[in-house]
C-alpha positions in Angstrom: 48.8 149.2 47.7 46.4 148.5 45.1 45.4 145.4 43.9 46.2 144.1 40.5 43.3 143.8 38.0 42.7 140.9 37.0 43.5 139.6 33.3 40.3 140.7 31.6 40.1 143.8 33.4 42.9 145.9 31.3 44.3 148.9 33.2 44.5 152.7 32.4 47.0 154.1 29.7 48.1 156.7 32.7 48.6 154.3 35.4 51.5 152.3 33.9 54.2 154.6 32.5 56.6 151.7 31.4 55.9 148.0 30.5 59.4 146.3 30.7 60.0 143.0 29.0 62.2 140.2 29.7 62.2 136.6 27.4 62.9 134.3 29.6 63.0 133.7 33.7 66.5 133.1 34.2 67.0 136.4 32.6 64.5 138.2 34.9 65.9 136.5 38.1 69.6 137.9 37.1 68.3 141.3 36.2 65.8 141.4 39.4 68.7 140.5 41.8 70.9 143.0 40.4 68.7 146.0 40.9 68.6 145.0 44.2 66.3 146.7 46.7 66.5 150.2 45.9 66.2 149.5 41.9 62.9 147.1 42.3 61.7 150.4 44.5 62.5 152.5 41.7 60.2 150.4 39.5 57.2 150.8 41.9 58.2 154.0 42.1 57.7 154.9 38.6 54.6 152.5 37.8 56.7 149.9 36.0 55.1 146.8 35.4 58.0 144.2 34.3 56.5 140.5 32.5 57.7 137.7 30.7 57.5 137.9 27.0 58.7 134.2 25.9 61.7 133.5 24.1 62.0 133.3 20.5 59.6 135.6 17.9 56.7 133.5 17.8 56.0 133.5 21.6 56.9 137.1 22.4 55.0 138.5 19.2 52.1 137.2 20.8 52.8 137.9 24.8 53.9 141.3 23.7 50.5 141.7 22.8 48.5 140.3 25.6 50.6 142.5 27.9 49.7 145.6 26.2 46.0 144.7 26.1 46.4 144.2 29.6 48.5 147.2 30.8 48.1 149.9 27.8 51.4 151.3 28.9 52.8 154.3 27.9 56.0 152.9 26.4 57.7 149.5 26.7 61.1 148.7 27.1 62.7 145.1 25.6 65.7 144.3 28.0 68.1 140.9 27.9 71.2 139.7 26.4 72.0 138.7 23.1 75.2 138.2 21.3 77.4 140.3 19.9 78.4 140.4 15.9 82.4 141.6 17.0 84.3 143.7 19.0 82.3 147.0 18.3 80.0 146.0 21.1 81.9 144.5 24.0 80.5 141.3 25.9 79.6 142.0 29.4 78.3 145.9 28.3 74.8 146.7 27.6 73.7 149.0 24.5 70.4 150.6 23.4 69.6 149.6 19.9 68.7 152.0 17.4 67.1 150.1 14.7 66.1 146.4 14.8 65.3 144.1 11.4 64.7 140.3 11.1 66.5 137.5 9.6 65.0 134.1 9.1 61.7 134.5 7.6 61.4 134.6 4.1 62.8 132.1 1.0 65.5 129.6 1.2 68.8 128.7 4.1 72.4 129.6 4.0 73.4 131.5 1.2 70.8 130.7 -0.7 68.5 133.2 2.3 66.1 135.7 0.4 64.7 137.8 3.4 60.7 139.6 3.2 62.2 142.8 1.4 63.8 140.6 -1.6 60.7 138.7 -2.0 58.5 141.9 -2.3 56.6 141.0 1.1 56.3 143.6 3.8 55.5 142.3 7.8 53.6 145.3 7.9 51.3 147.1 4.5 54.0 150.2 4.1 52.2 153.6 3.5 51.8 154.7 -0.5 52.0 150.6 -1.8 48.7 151.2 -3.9 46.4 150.0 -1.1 44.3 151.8 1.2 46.2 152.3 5.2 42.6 151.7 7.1 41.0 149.0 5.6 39.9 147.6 2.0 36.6 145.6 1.0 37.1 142.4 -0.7 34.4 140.8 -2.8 34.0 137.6 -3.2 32.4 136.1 -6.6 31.0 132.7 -7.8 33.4 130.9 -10.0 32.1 131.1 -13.7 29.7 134.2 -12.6 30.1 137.9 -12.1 27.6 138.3 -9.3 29.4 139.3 -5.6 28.2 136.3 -3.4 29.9 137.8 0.1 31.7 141.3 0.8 34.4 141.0 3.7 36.1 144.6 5.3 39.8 143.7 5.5 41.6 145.8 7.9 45.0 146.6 7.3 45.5 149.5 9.7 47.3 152.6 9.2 51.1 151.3 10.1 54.2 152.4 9.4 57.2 150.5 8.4 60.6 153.1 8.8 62.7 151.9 5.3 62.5 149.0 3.2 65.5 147.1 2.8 66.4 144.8 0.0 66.4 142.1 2.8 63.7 142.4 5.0 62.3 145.4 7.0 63.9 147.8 8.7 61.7 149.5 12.2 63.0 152.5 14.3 63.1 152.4 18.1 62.4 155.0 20.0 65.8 156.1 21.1 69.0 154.6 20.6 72.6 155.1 19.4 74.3 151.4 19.0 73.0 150.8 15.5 71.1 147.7 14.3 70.1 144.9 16.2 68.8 141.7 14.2 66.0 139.3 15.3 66.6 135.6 14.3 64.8 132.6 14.5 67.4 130.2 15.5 71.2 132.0 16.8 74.1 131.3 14.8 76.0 127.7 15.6 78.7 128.6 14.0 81.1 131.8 12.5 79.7 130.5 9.2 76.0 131.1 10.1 77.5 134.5 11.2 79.0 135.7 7.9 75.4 134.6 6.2 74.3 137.2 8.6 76.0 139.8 7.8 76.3 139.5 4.3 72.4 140.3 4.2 72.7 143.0 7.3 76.0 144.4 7.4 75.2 147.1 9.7 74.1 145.1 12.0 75.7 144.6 15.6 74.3 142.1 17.3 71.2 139.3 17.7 68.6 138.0 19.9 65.3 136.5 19.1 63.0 138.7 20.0 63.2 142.3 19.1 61.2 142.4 16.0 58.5 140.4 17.4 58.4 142.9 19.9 58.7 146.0 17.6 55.7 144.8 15.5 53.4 144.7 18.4 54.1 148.0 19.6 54.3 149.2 16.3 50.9 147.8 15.9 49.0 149.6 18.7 51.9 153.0 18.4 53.3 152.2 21.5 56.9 153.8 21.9 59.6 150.7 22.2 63.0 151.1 23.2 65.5 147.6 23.4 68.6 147.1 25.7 70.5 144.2 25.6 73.5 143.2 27.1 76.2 141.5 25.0 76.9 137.9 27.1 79.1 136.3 24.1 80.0 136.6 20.6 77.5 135.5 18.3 78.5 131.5 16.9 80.2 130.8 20.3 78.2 127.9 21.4 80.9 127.3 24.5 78.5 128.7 27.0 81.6 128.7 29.7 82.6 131.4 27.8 79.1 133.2 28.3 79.3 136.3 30.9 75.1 136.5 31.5 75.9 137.7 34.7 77.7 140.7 34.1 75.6 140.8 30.5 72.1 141.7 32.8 73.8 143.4 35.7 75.2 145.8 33.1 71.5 146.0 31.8 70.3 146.5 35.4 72.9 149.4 35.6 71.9 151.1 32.3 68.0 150.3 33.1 68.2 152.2 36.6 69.8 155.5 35.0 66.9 156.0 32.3 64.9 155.2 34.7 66.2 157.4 37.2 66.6 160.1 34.0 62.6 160.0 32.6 
């Protein structure tokens, strides 16, 4: 068996065909243990590499990243639970997410929420929003003079943002049929928090906390990104007796070993 390289060494595109990403470690030990032996075979098998990507957006924005540095796989896939809007998706079931959007960063709480679309900001510069998609030269003048004192290349890159919403933005997964999934930065105490939600998104089925984060990083370096998630509660339920994480993951597990099996 190979060694690994080591963590400034990064390895080929064409030796790891998946990347799979997990938030947090209780998740990966119920997801690992589910797949038992023949399923963590299957993952050598097809030159899977599964990591931790931290929970929340912050965190997994930026481990998202290091692991593609490291790996350059050919796609990734975001897997864990998350909770579930209403009955449409049912709690202990696992469903790959066609679109995902964020909620939380932008103007003002509560009702009072103006999301990144609203506000005019993009996450990402959208193609055809009167700037240049590779990169842009700033000059930088004196005050009181009209003589360039520095010249800085900006790069904005050459990436691509699926719709604009008037709440946010919206990014397209790469394969999917269950609809929206939104990426928050704190999950909904309450049914109240809930309706906020949804007033802003009503497509949307479900949240997490880490899809977007995700979605930007691969959409940053166009690496295909696909997100399963398996629905452990409703979202505003904060009884976590009421959670099912264990059937949540081992539905994931389930779902995870057919595409794999599929591709």
């Amino acid at each position: 068996m190979p060694r690994p390289a080591p963590p400034d060494q990064p390895h080929d595109r064409s030796t790891v065909s998946r990347l799979i990403l997990i938030p947090t470690q209780r998740e990966a030990t119920l997801l690992v243990s589910a797949m038992e032996t023949a399923g963590q075979r299957l993952l050598t098998h097809k030159s899977c590499r599964v990591a931790l990507c931290g929970f929340g957006p912050i965190t997994s924005s930026a481990m998202t990243m290091n692991w593609l540095q490291r790996f350059r796989p050919q796609s990734v896939t975001l897997v864990g639970t998350a909770g579930a809007y209403d009955d449409r998706l049912e709690i202990g079931s696992a469903y790959w997410f066609a679109t995902v959007a964020q909620y939380g960063i932008g103007v003002g709480q509560g009702i009072r929420y103006q999301g990144a679309g609203a506000c005019q900001f993009h996450a990402l510069q959208p193609p055809g929003a009167g700037g240049p998609t590779v990169s842009q030269n700033l000059f930088i003048q004196r005050p009181g003079s009209d003589q360039d004192i520095a010249q800085v290349e900006i790069g904005v890159g050459d990436l691509r943002l699926v719709e604009s919403q008037a709440v946010g933005d919206v990014i397209a997964l790469a394969g999917g049929d269950s609809g929206l999934l939104l990426t928050v930065c704190a999950a909904a105490a309450n049914m109240e928090e809930v309706g906020q939600r949804l007033a802003c998104f009503p497509q949307s089925r479900a949240e997490e906390m880490e899809g977007y984060a995700v979605a930007t990083a691969c959409l940053a370096t166009g690496t295909p990104l696909r997100i399963l998630r398996g629905i452990s509660n409703l979202a505003g339920d904060r009884q976590h007796h009421r959670w099912q994480m264990e059937s949540a993951l081992r539905s994931v597990a389930e779902r995870l070993l057919e595409d794999l099996q599929a591709d």
